[in-house]
LUMKEVEX-958131 format. One line per field, with one value per residue (C-alpha): residue in three letters; x, y negated, z. Coordinates in nm, 4 decimals. Layout:
// LUMKEVEX-958131
type = [ALA/...]
x = [X/...]
y = [Y/...]
z = [Z/...]
END
This chain:
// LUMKEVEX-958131
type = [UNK/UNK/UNK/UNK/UNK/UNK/UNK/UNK/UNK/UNK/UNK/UNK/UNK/UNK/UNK/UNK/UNK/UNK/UNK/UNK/UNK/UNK/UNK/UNK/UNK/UNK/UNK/UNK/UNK/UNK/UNK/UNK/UNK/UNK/UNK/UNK/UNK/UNK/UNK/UNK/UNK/UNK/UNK/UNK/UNK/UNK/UNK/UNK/UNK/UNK/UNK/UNK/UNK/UNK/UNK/UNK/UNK/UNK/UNK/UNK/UNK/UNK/UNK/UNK/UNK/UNK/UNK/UNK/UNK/UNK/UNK/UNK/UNK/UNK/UNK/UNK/UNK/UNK/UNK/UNK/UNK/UNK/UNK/UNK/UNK/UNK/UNK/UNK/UNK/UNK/UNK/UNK/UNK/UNK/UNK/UNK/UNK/UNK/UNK/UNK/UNK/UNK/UNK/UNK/UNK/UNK/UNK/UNK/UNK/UNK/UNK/UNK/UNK/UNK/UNK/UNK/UNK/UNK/UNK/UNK/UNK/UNK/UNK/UNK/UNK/UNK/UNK/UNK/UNK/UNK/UNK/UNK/UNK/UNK/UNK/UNK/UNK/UNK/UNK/UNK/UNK/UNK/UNK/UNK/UNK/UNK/UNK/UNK/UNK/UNK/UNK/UNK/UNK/UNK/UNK/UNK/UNK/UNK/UNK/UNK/UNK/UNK/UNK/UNK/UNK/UNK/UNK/UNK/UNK/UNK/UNK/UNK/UNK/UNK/UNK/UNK/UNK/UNK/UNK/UNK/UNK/UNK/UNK/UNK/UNK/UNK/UNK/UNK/UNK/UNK/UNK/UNK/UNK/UNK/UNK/UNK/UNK/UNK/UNK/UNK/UNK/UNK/UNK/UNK/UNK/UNK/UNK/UNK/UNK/UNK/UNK/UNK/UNK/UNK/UNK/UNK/UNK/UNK/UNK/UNK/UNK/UNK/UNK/UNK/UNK/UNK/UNK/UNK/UNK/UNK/UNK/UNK/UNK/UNK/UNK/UNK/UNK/UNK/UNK/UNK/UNK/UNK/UNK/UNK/UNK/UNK/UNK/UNK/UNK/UNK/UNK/UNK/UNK/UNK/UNK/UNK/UNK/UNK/UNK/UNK/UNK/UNK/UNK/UNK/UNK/UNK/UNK/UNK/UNK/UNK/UNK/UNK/UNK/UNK/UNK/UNK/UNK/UNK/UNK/UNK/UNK/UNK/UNK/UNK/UNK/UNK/UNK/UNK/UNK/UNK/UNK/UNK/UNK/UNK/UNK/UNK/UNK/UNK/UNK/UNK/UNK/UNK/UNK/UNK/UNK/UNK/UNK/UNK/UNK/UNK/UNK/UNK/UNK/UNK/UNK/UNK/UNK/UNK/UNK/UNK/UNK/UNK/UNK/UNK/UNK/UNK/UNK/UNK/UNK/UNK/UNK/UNK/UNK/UNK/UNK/UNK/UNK/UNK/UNK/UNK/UNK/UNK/UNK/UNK/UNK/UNK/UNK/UNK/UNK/UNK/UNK/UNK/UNK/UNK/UNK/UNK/UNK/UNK/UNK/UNK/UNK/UNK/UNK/UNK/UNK/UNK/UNK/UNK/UNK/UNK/UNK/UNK/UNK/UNK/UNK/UNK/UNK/UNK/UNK/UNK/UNK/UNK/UNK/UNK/UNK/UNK/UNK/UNK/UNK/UNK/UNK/UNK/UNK/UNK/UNK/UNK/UNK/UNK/UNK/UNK/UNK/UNK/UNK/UNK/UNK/UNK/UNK/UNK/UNK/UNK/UNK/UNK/UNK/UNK/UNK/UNK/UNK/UNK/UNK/UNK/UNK/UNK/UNK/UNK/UNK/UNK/UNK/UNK/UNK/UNK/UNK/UNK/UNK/UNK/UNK/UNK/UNK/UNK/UNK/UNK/UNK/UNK/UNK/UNK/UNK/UNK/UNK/UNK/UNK/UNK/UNK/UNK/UNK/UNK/UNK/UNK/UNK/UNK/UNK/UNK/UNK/UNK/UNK/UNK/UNK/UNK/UNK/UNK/UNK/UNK/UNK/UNK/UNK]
x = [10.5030/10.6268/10.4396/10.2731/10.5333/10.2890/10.2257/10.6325/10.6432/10.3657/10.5856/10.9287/10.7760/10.6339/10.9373/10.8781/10.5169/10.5516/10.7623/10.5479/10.2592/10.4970/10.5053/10.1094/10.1312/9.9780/9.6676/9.5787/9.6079/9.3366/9.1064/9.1054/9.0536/8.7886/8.6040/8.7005/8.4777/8.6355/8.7521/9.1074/8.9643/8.7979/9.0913/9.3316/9.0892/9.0780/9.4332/9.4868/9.2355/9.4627/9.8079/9.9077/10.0494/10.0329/10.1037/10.0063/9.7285/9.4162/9.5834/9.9016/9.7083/9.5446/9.8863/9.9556/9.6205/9.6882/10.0051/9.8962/9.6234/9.8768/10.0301/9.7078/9.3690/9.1366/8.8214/8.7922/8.7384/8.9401/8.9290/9.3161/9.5656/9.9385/9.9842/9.8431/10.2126/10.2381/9.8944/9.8071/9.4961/9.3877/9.5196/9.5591/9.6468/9.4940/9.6119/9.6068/9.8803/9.8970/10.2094/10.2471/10.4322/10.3947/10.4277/10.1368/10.1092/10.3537/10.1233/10.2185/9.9164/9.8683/9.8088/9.5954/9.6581/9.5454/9.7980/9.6348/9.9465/9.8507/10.0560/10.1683/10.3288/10.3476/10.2040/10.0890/9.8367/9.8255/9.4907/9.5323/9.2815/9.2988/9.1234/9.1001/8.9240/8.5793/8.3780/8.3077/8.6380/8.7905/8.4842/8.5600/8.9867/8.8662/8.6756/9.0158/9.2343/9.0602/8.9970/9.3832/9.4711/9.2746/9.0492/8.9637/9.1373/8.9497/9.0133/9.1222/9.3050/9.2657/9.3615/9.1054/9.0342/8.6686/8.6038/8.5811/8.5222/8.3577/8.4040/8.5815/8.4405/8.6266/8.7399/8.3380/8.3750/8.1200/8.1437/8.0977/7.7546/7.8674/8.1838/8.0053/7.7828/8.0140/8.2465/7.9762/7.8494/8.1748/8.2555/8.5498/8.5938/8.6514/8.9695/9.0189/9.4251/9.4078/9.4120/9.7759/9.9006/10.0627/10.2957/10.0443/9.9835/10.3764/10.3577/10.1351/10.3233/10.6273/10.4211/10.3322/10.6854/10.7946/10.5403/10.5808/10.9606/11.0023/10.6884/10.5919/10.8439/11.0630/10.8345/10.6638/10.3333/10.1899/9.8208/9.6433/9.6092/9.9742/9.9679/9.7709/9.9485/10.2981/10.1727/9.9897/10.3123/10.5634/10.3378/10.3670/10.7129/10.8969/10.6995/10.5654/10.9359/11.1614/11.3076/11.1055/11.3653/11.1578/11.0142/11.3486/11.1008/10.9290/10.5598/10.3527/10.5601/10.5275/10.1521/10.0797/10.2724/10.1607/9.8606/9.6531/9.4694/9.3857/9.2367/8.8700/8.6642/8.5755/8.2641/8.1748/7.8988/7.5923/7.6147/7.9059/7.6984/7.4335/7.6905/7.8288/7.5343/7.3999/7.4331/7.3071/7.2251/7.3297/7.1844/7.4604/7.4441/7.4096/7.7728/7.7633/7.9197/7.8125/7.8847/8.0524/8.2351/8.3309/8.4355/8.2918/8.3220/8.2302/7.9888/7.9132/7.7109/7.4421/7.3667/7.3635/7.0618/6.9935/7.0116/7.2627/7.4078/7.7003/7.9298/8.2383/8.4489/8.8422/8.9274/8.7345/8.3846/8.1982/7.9327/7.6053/7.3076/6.9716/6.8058/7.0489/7.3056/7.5646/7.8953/7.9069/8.2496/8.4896/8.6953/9.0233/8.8209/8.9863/9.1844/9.1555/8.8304/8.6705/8.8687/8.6757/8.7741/8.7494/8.7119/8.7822/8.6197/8.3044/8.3002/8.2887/8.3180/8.0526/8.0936/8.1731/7.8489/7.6533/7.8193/7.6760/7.2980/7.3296/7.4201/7.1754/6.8997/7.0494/7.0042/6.6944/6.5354/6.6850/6.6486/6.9988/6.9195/6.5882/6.7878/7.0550/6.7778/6.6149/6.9597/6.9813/6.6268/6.7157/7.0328/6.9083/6.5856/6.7772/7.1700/7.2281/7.0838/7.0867/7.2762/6.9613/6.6900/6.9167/6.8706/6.5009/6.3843/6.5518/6.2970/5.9945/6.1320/6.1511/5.8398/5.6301/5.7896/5.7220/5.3772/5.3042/5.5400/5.7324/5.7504/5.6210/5.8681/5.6420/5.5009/5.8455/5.9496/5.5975/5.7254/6.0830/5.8911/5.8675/6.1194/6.1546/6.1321/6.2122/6.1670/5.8469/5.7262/5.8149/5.6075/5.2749/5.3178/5.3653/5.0568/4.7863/4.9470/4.8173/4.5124/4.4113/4.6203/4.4271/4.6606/5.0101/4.8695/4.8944/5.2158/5.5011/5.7939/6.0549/6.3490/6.6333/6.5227/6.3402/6.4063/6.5480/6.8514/6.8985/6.9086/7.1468/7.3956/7.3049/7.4639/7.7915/7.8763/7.9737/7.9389/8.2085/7.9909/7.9588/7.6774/7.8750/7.8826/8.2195/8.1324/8.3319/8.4053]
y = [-4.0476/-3.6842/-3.5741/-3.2184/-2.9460/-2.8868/-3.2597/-3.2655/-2.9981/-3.1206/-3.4715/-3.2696/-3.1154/-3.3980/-3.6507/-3.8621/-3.9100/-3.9909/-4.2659/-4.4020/-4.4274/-4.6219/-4.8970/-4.9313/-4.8284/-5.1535/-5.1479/-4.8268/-4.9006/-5.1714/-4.9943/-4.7555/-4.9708/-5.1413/-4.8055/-4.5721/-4.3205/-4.3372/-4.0548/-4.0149/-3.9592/-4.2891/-4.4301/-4.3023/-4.4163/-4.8260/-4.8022/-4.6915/-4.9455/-5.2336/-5.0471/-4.9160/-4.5786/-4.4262/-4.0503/-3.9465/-3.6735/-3.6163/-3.3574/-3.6019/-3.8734/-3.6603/-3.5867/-3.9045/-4.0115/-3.7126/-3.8327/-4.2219/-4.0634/-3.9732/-4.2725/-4.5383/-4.5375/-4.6619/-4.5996/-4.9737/-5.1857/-5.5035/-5.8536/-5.8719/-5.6230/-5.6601/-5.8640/-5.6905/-5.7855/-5.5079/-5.5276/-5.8074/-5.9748/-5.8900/-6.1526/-6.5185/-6.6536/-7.0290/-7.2470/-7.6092/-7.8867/-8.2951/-8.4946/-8.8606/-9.1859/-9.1058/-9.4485/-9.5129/-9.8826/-9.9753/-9.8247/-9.5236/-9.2832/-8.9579/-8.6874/-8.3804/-8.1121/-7.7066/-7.4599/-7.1744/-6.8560/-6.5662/-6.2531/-6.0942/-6.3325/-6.6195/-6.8588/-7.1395/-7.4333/-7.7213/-8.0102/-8.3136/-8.5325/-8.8898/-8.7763/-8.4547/-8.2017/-8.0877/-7.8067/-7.9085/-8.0586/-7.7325/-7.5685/-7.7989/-7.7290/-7.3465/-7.4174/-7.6463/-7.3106/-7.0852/-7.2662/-7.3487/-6.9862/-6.9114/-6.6157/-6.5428/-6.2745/-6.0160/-6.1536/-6.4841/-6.4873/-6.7976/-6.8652/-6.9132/-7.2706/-7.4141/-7.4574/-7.0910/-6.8854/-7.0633/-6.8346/-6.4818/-6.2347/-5.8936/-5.9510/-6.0181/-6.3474/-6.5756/-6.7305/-7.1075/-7.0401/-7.3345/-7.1299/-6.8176/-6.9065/-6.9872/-6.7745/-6.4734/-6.6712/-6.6820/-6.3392/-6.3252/-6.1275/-6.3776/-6.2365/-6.3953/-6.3398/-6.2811/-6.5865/-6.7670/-6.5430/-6.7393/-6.4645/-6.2837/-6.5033/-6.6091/-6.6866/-6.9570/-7.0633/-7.1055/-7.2761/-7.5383/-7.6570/-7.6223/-7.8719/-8.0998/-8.1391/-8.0307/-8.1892/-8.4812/-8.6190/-8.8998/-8.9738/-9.3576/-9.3263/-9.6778/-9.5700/-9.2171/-9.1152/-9.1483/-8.8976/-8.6626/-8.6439/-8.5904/-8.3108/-8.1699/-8.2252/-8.0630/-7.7819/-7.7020/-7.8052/-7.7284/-7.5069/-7.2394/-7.2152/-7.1640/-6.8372/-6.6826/-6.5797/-6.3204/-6.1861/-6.3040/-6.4041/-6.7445/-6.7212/-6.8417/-6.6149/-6.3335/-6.4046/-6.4258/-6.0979/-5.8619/-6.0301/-6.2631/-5.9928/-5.8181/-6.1505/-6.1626/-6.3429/-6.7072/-6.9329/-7.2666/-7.1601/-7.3341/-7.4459/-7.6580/-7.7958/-7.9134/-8.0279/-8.2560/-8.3840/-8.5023/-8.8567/-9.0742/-9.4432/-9.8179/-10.1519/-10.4058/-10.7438/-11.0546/-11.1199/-10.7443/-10.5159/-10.1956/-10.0288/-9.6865/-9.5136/-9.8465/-9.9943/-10.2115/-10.1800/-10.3873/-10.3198/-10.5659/-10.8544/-10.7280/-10.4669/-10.7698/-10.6640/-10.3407/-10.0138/-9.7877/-9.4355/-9.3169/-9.0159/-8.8740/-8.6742/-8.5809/-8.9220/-9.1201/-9.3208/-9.3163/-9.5322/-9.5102/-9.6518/-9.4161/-9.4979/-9.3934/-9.2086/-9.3694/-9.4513/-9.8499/-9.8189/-9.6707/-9.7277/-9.5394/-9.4503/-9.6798/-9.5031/-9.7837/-9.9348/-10.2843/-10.3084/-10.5053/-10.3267/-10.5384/-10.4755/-10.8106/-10.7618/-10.6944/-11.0586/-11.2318/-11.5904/-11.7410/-12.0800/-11.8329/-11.6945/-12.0540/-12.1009/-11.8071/-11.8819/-12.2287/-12.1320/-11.8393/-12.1082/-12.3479/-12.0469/-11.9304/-12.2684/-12.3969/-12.7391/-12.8648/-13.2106/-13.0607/-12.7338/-12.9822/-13.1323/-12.8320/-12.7153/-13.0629/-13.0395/-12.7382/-12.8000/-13.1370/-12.9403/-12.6602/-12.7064/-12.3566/-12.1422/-12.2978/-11.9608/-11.7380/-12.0601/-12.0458/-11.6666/-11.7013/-11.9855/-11.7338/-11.4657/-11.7253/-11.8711/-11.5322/-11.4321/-11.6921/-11.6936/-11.3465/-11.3957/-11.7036/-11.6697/-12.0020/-12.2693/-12.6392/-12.8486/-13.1433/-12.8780/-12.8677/-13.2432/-13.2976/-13.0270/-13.1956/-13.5472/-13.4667/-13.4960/-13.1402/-12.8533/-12.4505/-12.1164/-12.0420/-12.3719/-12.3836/-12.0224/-12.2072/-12.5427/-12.2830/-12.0450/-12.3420/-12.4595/-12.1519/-12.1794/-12.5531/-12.5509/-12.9211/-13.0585/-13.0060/-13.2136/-13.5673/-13.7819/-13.6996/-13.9400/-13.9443/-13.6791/-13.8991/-14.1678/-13.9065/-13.8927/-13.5598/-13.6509/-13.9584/-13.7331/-13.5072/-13.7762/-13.8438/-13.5099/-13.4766/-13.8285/-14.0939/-14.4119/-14.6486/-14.8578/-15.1274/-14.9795/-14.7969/-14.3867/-14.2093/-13.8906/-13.5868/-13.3478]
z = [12.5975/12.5112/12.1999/12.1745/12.0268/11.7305/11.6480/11.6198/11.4398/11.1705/11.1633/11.1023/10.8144/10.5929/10.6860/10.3377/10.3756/10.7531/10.6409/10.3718/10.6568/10.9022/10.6547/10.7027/11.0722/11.1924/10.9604/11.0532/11.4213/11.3407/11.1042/11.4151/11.6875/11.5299/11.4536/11.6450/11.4472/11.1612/10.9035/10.8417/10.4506/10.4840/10.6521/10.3635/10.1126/10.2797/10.2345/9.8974/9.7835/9.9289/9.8032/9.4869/9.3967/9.7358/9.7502/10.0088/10.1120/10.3422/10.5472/10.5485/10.7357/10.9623/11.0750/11.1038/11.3247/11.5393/11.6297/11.6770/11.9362/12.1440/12.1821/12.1551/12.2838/12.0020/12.2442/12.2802/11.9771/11.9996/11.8641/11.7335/11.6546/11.5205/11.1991/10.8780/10.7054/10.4662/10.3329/10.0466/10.0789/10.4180/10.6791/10.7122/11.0138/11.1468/11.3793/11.4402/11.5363/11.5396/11.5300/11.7089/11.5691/11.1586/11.0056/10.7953/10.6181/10.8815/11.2067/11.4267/11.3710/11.5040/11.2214/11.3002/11.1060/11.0285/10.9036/10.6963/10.6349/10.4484/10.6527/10.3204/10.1054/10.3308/10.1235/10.3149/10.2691/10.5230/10.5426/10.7354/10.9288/11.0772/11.3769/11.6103/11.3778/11.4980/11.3469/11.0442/10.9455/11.0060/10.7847/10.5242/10.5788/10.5531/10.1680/10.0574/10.1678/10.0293/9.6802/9.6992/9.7157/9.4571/9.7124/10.0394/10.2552/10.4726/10.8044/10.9779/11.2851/11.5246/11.8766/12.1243/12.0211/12.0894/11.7596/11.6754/11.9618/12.2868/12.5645/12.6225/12.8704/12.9128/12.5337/12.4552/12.2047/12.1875/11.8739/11.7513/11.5976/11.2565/11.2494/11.2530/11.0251/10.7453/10.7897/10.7426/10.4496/10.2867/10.3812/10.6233/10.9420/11.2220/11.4976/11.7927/11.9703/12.3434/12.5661/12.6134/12.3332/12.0727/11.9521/11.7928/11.5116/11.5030/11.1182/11.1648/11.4868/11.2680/10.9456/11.2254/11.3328/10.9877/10.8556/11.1886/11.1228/10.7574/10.6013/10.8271/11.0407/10.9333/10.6200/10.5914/10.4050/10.2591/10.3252/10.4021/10.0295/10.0300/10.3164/10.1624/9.8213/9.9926/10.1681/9.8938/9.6331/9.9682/9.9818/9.6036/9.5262/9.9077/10.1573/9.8817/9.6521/9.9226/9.9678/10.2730/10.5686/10.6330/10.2869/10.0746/9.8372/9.7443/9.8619/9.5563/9.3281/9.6128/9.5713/9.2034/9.1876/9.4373/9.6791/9.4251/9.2833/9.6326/9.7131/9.7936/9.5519/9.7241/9.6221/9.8206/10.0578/10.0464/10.4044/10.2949/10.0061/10.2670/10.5204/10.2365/10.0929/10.4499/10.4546/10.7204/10.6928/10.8088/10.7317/10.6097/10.8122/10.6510/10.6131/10.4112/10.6932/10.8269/11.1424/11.1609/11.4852/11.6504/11.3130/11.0461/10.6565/10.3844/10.1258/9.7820/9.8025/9.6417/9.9225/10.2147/10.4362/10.2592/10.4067/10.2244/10.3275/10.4645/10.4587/10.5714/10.4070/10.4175/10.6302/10.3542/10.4323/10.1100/10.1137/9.8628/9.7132/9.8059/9.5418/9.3270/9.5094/9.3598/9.5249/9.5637/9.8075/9.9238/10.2588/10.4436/10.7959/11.0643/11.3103/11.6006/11.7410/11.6633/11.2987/11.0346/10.6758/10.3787/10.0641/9.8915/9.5915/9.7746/9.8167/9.4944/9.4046/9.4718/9.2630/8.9704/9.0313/9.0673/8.7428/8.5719/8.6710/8.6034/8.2338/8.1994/8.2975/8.0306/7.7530/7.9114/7.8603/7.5640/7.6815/7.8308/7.9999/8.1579/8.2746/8.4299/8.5887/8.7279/8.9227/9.0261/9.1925/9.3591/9.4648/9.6292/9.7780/9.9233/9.8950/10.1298/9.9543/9.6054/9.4347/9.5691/9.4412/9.1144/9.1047/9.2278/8.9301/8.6826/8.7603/8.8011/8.4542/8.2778/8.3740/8.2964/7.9166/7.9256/7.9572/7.7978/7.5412/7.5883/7.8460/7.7269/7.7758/7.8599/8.1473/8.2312/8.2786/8.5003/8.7152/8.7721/8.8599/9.2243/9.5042/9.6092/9.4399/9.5394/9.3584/9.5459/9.4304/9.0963/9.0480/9.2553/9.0459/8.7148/8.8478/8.8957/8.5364/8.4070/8.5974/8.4772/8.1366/8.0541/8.2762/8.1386/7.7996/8.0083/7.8542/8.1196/8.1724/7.9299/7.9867/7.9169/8.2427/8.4724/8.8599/8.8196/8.5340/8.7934/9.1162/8.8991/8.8378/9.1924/9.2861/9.0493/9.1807/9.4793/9.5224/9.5897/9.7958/9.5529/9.3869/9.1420/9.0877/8.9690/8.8149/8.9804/8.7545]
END
């Protein structure tokens, strides 16, 4: 379009300053599409907040508006504009990617992934997922970003993906109300490229086939943690020193130079604190697994039965006491369906355990041929469940020294004479004791030939059919 003679003439005669504005051309053209309204004073004075040392005047700029009229219509606010390159700390540019066949612990996964590329200096931070990233992975991706970086720009720039803006009408966004939500918590201004536009956030399109082929491909990973620190030491030692084709300069030093300090200030929003501490819950079957997303995970022994809470985070399922809220394990989240994960120290020796409340009844009674004979009752009266009757006459025993003081150990050897005994019993036989104390005073049979030392021996050996027992030991 043929400019007006006077606007040339105003351009001929302030050549230098002309140029300094072209630099900035394309963050003027959005500060003025966005508001239309606005001041060329107010738009001079946006821009020398975000650049140093700029000399340039009121009258200057309104040169330079007047001019940019004539060529653009900023009637119509829009959603995205040209990339903010020459101005620090206002644009990072979003976009997602996955990659097929990466080896990890010897499987072909498919990595999902979200590329975050600040315009200015480049500098580029990449979070990975295990499974197609839904709103509030890529909430979560935002908070790693921005805490990597160190701030938060002014805007973000997406593509038209579901997870941030649901529907376009006549360039009228309807946002994803959790995306909205945090991103106006944080801080940021949320733009949206035009449908089937990928060349307006070409940085980003660029950051995502260099991680795909420079960051990803070809690499073996022994389990997802593996994954995650690769990417995390490529990002710091590869992606962010190398000489930018485009800059000449290495992005993080780029940054910490000239766009750190134009950085938005970034705290964790409190929607994200919420999001994380939601946990839901499962109840552990008997042989200690839970359910989760087609998958079951083991828990520790001690949580068989109980209901215990759950929580995703970063393609890790934590998994908690509520009572205490304490993490009791910790699993990689499956990427197939119907995979049992073990954790093999959830399941503990069991005989090792036996062992252990066999030998804290010994010490508990202080008696060692009547305690033999007591886990030789039990074990005889209920041999499936003998480690929980073990467990079970520990408490019974405790208590009743507790209260009493001591156990009699005559009380004791009238209890064994009988030719089943279980936890529950032992506390009713100790209980009517208590009640009728006269009775435990009547001579009992003597420890070293009672039924119970016999039925122990009974127990720890076999006969060889001639009458004759072989101890096992």
């Amino acid at each position: 379009m043929k400019l007006p003679e006077p606007a040339i003439t105003a351009l001929l005669s302030d050549t230098e300053r002309t140029k300094k504005l072209d630099d900035y051309r394309d963050f003027i053209v959005q500060l003025l599409q966005t508001y239309p309204g606005l001041s060329a004073v107010k738009v001079l004075r946006k821009l020398k907040a975000k650049v140093d040392d700029l000399a340039v005047s009121d009258r200057s700029m309104r040169r330079y508006i007047q001019a940019l009229k004539q060529e653009i219509s900023f009637k119509q606010a829009r959603y995205y504009e040209p990339v903010l390159d020459m101005i620090p700390g206002e644009q990072c540019q979003v976009d997602g990617g996955e990659l097929r066949g990466v080896m990890i612990g010897g499987a072909p996964t498919t990595v999902y992934f979200m590329v975050f590329v600040l315009s200015y200096s480049r500098l580029m931070h990449v979070s990975v997922s295990p499974r197609p990233i839904d709103t509030d992975t890529l909430i979560r991706q935002h908070d790693a970003a921005f805490r990597y970086f160190g701030g938060m720009p002014q805007e973000c720039v997406y593509d038209q993906t579901k997870l941030v803006v649901i529907s376009e009408i006549f360039r009228e966004l309807e946002l994803n109300q959790c995306f909205h939500q945090y991103a106006t918590a944080a801080g940021f201004h949320i733009r949206a490229c035009e449908g089937y536009d990928p060349e307006s956030k070409g940085k980003v399109e660029a950051g995502v086939k260099y991680v795909k082929h420079n960051g990803l491909y070809g690499e073996d990973f022994a389990h997802w943690r593996d994954l995650e620190q690769t990417v995390a030491d490529w990002l710091d030692q590869t992606a962010n020193q190398r000489v930018h084709g485009s800059t000449g300069q290495a992005p993080q030093a780029l940054y910490d130079r000239e766009e750190k300090a134009r950085m938005l200030p970034y705290l964790t929003p409190s929607c994200i604190d919420k999001a994380r501490a939601a946990v839901v819950t499962r109840k552990a079957d008997k042989t200690g697994l839970i359910a989760w997303q087609s998958n079951k995970y083991s828990v520790p022994m001690a949580y068989q039965g109980a209901r215990v809470g759950i929580c995703e985070q970063d393609g890790q399922l934590r998994i908690s006491d509520l009572s205490t809220g304490e993490v009791i394990a910790e699993h990689g989240v499956g990427l197939d369906k119907g995979q049992v994960i073990k954790n093999t120290h959830h399941y503990r020796d069991i005989s090792l355990r036996i062992e252990t409340l066999e030998n804290d009844l010994h010490q508990l009674l202080g008696h060692p041929a009547l305690a033999l004979a007591l886990c030789a009752l039990l074990k005889v009266s209920s041999p499936k469940i003998y480690k929980d009757q073990l467990a079970g006459a520990k408490q019974v025993l405790a208590e009743h020294i507790r209260q009493q003081g001591a156990l009699c150990p005559t009380l004791l050897e009238r209890l064994l004479d009988t030719p089943r005994l279980t936890a529950t019993g032992l506390r009713e036989r100790l209980e009517a004791y208590r009640q009728h104390p006269e009775r435990s005073k009547s001579p009992a049979p003597d420890p070293g030939t009672s039924a119970a030392l016999a039925r122990y021996g009974a127990l720890n050996g076999h006969s060889n059919g001639q009458g004759e027992r072989h101890v096992v030991h």
